[in-house]
KOLDOTOR-677094 format. One line per 8 residues: number of its first residue (from 1); their letters; for each residue x, y, z of N, C-alpha, C, O. Coordinates in nm, 3 decimals, always signed. Layout:
# KOLDOTOR-677094
NUM> A> X/Y/Z/X/Y/Z/X/Y/Z/X/Y/Z; ...
END
This chain:
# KOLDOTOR-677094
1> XXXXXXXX> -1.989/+1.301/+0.921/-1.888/+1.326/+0.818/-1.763/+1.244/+0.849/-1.696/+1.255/+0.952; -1.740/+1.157/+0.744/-1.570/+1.079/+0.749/-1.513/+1.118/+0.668/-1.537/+1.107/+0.548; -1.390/+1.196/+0.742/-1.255/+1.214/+0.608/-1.168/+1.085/+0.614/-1.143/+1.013/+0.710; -1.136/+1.078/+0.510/-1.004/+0.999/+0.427/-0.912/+1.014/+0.360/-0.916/+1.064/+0.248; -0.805/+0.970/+0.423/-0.668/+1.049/+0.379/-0.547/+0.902/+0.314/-0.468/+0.839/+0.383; -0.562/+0.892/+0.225/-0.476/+0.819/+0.148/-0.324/+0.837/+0.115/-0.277/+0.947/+0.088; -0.243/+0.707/+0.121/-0.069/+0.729/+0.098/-0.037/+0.606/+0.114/-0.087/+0.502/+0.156; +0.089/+0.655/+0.054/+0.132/+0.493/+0.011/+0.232/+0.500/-0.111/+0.353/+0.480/-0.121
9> XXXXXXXX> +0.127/+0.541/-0.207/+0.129/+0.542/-0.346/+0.290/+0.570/-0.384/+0.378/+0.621/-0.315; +0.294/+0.511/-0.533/+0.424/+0.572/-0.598/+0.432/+0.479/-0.693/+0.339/+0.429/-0.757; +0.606/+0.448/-0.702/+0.652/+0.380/-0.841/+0.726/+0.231/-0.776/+0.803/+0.220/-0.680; +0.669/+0.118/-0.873/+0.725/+0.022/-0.773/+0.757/-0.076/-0.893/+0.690/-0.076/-0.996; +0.870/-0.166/-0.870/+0.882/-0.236/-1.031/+0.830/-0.358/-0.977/+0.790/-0.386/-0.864; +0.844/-0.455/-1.134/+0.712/-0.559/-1.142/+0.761/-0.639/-1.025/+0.882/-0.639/-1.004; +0.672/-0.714/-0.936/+0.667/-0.833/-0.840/+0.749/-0.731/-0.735/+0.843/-0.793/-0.684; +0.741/-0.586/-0.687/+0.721/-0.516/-0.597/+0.615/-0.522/-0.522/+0.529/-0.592/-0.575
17> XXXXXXXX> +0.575/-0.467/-0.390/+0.531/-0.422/-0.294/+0.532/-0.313/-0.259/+0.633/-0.245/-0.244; +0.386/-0.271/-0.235/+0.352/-0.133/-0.117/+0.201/-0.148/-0.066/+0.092/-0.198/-0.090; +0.276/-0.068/+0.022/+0.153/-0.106/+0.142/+0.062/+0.087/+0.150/+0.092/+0.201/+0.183; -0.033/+0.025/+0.105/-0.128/+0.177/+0.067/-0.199/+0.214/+0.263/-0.188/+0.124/+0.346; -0.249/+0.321/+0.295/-0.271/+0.358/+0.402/-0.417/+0.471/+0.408/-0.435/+0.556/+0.321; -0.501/+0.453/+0.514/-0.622/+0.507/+0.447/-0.638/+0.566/+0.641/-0.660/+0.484/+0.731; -0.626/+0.665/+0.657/-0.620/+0.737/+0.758/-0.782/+0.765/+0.783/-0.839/+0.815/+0.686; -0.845/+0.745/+0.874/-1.024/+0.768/+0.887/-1.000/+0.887/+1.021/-0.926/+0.877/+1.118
25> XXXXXXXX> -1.095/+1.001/+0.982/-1.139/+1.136/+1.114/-1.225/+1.056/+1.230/-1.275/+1.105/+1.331; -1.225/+0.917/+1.184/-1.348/+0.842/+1.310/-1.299/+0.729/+1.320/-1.223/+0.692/+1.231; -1.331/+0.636/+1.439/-1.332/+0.531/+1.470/-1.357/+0.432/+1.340/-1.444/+0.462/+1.258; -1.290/+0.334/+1.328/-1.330/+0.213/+1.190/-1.437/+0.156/+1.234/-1.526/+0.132/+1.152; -1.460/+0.109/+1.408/-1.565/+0.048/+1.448/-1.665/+0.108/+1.415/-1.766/+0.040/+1.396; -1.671/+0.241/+1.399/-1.815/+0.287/+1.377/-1.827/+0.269/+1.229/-1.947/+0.270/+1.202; -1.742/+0.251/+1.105/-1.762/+0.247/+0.963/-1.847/+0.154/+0.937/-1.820/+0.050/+0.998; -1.938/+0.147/+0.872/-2.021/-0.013/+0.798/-1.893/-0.060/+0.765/-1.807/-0.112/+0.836
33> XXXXXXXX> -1.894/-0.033/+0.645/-1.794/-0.064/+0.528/-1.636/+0.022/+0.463/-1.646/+0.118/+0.386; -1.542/-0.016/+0.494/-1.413/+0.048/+0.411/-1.363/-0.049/+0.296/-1.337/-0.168/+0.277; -1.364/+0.056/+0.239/-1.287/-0.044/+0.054/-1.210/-0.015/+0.010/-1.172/+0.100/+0.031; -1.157/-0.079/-0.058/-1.042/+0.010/-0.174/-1.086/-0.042/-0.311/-1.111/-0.158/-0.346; -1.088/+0.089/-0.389/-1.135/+0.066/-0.494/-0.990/+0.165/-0.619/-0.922/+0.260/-0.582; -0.985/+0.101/-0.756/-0.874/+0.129/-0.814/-0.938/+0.201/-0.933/-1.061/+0.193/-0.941; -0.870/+0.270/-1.026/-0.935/+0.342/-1.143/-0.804/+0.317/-1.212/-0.719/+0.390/-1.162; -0.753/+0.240/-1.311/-0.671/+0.266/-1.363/-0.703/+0.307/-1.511/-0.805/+0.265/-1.566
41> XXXXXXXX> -0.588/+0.415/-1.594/-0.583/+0.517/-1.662/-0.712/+0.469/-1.785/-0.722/+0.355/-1.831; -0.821/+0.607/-1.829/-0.914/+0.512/-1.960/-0.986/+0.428/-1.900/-1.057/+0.366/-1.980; -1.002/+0.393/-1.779/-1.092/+0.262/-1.725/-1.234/+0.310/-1.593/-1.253/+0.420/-1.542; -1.297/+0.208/-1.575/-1.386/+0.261/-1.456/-1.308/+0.225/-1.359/-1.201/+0.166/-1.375; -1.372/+0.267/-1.222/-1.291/+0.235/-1.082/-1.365/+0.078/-1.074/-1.466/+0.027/-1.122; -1.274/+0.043/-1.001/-1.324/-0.101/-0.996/-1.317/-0.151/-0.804/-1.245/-0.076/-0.738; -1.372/-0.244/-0.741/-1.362/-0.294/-0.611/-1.233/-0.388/-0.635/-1.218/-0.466/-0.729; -1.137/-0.364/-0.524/-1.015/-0.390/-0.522/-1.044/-0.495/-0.361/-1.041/-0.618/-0.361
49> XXXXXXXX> -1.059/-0.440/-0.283/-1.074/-0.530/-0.155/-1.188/-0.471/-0.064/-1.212/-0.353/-0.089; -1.260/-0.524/+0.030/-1.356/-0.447/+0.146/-1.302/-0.494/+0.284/-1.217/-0.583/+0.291; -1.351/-0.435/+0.390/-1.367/-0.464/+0.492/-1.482/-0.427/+0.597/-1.502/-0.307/+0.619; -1.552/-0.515/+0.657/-1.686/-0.492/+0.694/-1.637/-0.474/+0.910/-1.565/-0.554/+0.971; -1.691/-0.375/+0.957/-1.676/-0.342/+1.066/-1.658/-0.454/+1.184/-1.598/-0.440/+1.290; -1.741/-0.595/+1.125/-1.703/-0.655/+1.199/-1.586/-0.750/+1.156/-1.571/-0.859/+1.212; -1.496/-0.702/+1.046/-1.328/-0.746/+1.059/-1.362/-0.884/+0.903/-1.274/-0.960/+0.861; -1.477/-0.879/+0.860/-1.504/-0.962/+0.739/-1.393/-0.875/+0.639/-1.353/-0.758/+0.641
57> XXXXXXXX> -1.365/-1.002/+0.547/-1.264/-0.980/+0.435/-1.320/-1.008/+0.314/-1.380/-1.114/+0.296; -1.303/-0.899/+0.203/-1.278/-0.996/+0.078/-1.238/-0.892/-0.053/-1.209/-0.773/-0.046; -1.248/-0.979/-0.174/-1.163/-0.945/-0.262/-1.162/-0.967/-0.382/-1.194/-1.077/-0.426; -1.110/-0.831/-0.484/-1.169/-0.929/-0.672/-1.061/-1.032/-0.687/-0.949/-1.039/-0.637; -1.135/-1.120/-0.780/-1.023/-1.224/-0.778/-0.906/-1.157/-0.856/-0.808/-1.225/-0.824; -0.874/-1.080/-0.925/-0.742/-1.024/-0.934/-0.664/-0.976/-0.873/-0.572/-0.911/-0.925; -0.677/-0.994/-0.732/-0.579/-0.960/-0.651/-0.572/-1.063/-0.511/-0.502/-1.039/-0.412; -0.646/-1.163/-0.526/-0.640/-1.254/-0.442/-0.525/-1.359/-0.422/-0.497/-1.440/-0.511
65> XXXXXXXX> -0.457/-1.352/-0.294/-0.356/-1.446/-0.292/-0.204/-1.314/-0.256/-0.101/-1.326/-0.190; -0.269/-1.183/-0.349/-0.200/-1.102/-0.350/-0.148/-0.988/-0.271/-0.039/-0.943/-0.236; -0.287/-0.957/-0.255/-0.340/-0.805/-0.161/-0.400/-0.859/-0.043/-0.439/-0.975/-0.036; -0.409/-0.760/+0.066/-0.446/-0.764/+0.244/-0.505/-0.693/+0.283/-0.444/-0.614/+0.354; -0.609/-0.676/+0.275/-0.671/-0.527/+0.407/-0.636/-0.573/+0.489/-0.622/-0.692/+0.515; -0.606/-0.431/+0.580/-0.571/-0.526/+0.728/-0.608/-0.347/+0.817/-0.592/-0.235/+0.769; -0.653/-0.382/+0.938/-0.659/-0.223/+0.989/-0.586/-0.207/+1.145/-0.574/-0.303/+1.222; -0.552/-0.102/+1.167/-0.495/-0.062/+1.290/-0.571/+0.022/+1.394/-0.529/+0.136/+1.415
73> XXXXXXXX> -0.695/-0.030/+1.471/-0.769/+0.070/+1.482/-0.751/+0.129/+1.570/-0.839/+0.213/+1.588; -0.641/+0.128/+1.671/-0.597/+0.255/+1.759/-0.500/+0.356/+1.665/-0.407/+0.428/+1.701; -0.554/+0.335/+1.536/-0.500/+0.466/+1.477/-0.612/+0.498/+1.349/-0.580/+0.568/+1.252; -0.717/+0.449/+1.362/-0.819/+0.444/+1.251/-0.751/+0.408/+1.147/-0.781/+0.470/+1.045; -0.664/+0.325/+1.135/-0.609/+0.362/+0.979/-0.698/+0.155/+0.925/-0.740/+0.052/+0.977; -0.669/+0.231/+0.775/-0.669/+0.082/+0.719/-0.609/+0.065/+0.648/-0.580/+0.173/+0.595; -0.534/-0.062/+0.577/-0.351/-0.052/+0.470/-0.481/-0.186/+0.390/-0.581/-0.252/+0.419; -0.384/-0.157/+0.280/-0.388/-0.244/+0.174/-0.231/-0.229/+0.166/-0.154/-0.136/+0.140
81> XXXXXXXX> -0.215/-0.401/+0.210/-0.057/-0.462/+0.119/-0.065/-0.538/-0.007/-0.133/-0.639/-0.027; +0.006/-0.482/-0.083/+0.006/-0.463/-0.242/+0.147/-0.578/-0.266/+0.243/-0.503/-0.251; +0.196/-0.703/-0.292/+0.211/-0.753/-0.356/+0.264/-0.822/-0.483/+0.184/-0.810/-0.577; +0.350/-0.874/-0.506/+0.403/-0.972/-0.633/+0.287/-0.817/-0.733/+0.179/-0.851/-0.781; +0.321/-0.714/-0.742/+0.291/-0.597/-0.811/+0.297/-0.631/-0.960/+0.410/-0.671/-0.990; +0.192/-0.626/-1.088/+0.213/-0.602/-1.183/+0.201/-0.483/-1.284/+0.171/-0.384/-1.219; +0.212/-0.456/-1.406/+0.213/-0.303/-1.444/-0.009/-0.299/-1.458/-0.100/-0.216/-1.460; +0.008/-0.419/-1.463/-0.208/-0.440/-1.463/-0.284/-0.346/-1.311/-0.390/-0.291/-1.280
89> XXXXXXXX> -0.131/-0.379/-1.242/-0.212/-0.286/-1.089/-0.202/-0.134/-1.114/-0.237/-0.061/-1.021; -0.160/-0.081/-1.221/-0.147/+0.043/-1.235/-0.258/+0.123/-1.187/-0.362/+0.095/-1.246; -0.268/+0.198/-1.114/-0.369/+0.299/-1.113/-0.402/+0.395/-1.026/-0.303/+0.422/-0.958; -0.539/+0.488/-0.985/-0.513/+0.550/-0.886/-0.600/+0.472/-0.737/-0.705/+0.412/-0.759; -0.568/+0.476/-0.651/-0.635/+0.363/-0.589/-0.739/+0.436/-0.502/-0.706/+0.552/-0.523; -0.824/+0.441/-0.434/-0.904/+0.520/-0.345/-0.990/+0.432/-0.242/-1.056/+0.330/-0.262; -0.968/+0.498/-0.136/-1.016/+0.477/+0.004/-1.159/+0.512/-0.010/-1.190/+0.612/-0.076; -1.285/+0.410/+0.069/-1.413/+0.493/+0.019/-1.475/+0.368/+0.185/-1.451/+0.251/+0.216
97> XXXXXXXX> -1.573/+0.503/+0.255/-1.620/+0.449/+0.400/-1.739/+0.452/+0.374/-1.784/+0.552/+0.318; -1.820/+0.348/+0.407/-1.952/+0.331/+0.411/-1.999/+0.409/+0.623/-1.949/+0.370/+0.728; -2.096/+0.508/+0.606/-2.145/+0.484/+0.743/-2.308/+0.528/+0.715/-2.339/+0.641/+0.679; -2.393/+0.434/+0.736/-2.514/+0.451/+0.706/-2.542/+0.453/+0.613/-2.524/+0.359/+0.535; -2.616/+0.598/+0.572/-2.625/+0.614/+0.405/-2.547/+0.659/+0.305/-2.553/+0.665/+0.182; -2.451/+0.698/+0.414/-2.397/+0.795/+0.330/-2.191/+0.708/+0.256/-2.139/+0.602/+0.292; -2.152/+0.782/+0.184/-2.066/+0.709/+0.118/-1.953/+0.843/+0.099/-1.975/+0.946/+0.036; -1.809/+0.802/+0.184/-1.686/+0.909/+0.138/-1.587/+0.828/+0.130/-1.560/+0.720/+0.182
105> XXXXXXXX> -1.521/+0.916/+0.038/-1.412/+0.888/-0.065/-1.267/+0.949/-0.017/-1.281/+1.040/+0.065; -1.166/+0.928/-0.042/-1.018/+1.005/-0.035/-1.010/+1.065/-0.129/-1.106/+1.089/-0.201; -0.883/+1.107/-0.151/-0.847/+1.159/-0.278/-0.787/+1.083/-0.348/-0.801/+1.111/-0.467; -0.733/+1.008/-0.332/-0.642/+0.900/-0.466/-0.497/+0.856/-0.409/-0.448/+0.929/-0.322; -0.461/+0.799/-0.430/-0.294/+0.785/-0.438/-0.272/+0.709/-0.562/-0.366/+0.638/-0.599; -0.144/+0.711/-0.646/-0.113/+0.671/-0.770/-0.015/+0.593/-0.755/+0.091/+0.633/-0.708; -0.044/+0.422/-0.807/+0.017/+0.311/-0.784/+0.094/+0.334/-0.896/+0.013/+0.388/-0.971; +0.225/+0.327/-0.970/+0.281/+0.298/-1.088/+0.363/+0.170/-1.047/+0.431/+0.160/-0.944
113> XXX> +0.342/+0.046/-1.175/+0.407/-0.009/-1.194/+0.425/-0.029/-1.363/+0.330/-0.051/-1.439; +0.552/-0.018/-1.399/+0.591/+0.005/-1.525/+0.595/-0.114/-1.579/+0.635/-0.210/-1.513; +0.550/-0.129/-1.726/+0.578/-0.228/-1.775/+0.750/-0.236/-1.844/+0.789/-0.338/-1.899
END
């Protein structure tokens, strides 16, 4: 079992920055896979960035150039830095750990950027 604990989130105006935070109950080394994935309002969740255990990167091209996974693993955590922010990044963003078969999620944090 991996919990995930998400923060960060809030209200940020356009070509702002925040740096989202994804707290793991386990080691990252042991994760396959950590992602961030976004749902903004009326829409499906979509893949926002990954990171693969052995420190591989990548990213939709809508946020490339923009956004960072990056992880701290003497604290399990993993951040997404968020970026030249537009009101398009609106949404709720979620932390989600691959280990084996199995697949867990956070609860959300809520990016606002206003148009």
């Amino acid at each position: 079992q991996v919990q995930l604990v998400e923060s960060g989130g809030g209200l940020v105006q356009a070509r702002g920055s925040l740096r989202l935070s994804c707290a793991a109950s386990t080691s990252i080394f042991d994760i396959d896979f950590i992602r961030w994935y976004r749902q903004p309002p009326g829409n499906e969740r979509e893949l926002v960035a990954a990171r693969t255990s052995m420190g591989s990167k990548a990213y939709a091209d809508s946020v490339k150039g923009r956004f960072t996974i990056s992880s701290d693993n003497a604290k399990n955590t993993v951040y997404l830095q968020m970026n030249s922010l537009n009101p398009e990044d609106s949404a709720v963003y979620y932390c989600n750990a691959i280990k084996g078969s199995n697949s867990y999620w956070g609860q959300g944090t809520q990016v606002t950027v206003p148009s």
